[in-house]
C-alpha positions in Angstrom: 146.0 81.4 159.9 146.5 79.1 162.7 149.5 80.8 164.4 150.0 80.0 167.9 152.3 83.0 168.3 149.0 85.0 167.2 147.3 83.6 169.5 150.1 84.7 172.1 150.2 88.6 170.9 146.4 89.3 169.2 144.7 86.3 171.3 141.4 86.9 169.0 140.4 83.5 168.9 139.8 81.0 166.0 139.7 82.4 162.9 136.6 83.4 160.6 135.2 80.7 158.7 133.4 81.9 155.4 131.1 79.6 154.3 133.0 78.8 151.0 135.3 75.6 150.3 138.0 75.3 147.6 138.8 72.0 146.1 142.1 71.6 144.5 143.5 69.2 141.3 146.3 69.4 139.4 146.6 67.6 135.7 149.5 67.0 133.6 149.0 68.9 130.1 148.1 65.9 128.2 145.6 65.1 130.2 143.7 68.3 129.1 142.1 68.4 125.9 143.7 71.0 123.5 140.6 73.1 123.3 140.3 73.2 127.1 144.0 74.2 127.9 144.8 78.1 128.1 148.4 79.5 128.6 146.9 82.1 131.4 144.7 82.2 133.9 140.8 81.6 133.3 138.0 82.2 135.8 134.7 80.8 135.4 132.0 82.6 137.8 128.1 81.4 138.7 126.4 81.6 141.7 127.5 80.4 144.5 130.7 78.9 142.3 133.7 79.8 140.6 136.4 77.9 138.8 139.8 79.0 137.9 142.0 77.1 136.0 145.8 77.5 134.6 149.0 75.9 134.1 152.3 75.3 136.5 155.9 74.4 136.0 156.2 76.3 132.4 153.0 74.7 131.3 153.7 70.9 132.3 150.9 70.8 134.5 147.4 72.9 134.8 145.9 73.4 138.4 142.4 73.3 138.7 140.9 75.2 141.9 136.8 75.0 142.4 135.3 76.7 145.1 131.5 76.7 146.0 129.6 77.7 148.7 128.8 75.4 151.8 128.4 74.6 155.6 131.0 72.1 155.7 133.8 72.7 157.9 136.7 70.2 158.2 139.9 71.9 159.9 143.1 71.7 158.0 144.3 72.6 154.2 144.8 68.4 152.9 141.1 66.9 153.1 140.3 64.4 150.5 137.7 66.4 149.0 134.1 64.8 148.2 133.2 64.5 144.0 129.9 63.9 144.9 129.2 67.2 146.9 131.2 68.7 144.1 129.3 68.0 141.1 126.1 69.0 143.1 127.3 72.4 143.3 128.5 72.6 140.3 125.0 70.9 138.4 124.3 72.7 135.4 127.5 74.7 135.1 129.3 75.2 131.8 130.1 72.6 129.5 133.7 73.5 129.4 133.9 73.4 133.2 132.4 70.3 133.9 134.5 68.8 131.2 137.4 69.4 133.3 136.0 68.9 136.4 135.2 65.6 135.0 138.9 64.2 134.2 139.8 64.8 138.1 139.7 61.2 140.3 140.9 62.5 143.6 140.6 66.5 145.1 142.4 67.7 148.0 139.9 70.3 150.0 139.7 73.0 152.2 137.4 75.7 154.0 138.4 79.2 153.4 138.5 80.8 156.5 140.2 84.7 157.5 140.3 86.3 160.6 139.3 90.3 160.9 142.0 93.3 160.8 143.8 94.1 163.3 146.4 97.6 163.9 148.4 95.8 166.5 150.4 92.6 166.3 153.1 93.1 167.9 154.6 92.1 172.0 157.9 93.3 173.2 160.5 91.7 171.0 158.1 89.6 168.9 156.2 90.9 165.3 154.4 89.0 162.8 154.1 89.0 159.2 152.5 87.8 156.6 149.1 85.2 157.4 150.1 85.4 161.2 149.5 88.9 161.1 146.5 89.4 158.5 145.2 86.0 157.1 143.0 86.6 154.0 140.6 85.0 151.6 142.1 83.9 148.3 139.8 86.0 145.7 142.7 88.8 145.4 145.8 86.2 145.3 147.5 88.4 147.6 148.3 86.5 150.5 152.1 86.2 149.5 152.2 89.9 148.3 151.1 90.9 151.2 153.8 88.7 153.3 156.6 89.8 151.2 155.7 93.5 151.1 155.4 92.7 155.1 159.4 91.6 154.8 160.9 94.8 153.1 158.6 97.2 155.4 160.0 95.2 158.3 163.5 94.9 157.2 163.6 98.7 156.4 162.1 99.6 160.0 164.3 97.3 161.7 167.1 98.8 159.4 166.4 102.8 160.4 166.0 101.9 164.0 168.3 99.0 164.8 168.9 100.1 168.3 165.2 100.2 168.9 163.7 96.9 168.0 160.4 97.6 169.7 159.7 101.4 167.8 160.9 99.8 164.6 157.8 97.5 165.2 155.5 99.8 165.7 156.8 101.7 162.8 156.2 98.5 160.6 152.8 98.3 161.8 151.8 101.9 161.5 153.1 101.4 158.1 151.1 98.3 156.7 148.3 97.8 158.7 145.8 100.1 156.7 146.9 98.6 153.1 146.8 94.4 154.5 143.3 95.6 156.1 142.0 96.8 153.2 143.2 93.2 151.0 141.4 91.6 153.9 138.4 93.1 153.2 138.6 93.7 149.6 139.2 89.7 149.3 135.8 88.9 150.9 134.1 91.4 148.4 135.8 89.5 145.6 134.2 86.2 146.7 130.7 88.1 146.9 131.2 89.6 143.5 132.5 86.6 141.9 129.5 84.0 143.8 126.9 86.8 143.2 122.9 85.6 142.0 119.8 87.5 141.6 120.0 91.3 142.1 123.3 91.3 143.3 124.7 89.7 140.5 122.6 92.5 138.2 124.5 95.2 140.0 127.9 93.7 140.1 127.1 93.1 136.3 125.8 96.9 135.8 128.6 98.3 137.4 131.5 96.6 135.7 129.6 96.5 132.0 130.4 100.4 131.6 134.2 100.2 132.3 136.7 100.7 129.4 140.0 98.4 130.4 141.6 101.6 131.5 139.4 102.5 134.2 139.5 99.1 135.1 143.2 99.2 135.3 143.1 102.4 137.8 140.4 100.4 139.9 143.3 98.1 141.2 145.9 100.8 141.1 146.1 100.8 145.3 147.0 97.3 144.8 149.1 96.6 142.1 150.5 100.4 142.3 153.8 101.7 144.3 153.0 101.0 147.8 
């Protein structure tokens, strides 16, 4: 996100900030009550607010994540985080959510920031991958896909071209750019549909209602399918 190689080859700036903040928790399992604890992932959605919850380490611990809309904006990733702004957000939530939230002393924040697509990324001998090259909101969990699918693509272009370091970067570019563009923007429509209130919230809920789990399977095939 904050690259200062980026800022050498794409020189766009500072990045996007989005208006939404995360705070983050972690609790060791028997601090969770058994009704609360869940062996997968579980996202709670409002507007405005979402909270996802699920266990690390083979189930020893359970991270907490709860991100809410605001105007705040503290560089950085390892922010105490405010209870107190918190709980306003999160006023009249769900039972089950505040519960949790509830058994949490200290939070760790940070704002949510991404920075637009770009095609190019590259200068002479120098490429980047990963966040350097397309930073993203969190609402797809794909920043680490994205940066390991950026290593093979790279390692294979490198690999058919090795005498020609600066076409095999071009060729990784042409190759990726299209897909991490469209997780870039894809992520921010997450974070709309998962904050959504009022009409919007209607027509997320109208347009999802209908799907059987199969269609809903081929609406995330250009993700999770062969690239």
């Amino acid at each position: 996100m904050w690259s200062k190689v980026r800022s050498r080859i794409v020189g766009d700036g500072a990045p996007r900030v989005s208006g939404h903040i995360a705070y983050r928790a972690v609790l060791e399992r028997e601090e969770v009550p058994d009704d609360l604890w869940r062996p997968d992932v579980v996202l709670w959605a409002g507007p405005k607010t979402h909270f996802v919850h699920y266990p690390l380490r083979r189930g020893t611990l359970y991270n907490l994540v709860a991100v809410f809309h605001s105007d705040r904006y503290v560089e950085g990733w390892n922010t105490v985080g405010d209870p107190e702004e918190l709980f306003k957000r999160f006023k009249g939530r769900r039972p089950e959510v505040l519960r949790l939230l509830e058994r949490i002393e200290t939070w760790r924040m940070w704002v949510l920031c991404d920075r637009e697509p770009v095609k190019d990324w590259s200068k002479g001998r120098v490429t980047l991958l990963g966040d350097a090259a397309h930073p993203m909101l969190q609402y797809l969990a794909q920043g680490a896909c994205m940066a390991s699918e950026d290593a093979v693509a790279l390692a294979e272009a490198v690999a058919a071209s090795p005498h020609d370091i600066l076409g095999a970067f071009k060729a990784y570019e042409k190759q990726r750019y299209l897909r991490t563009g469209r997780v870039q923007l894809m992520a921010r429509v997450y974070g709309e549909f998962y904050h959504a209130s009022g009409v919007t919230a209607e027509l997320r809920n109208q347009m999802l209602a209908g799907r059987t789990p199969e269609q809903s399977y081929d609406s995330m095939a250009w993700l999770y399918g062969e690239m």
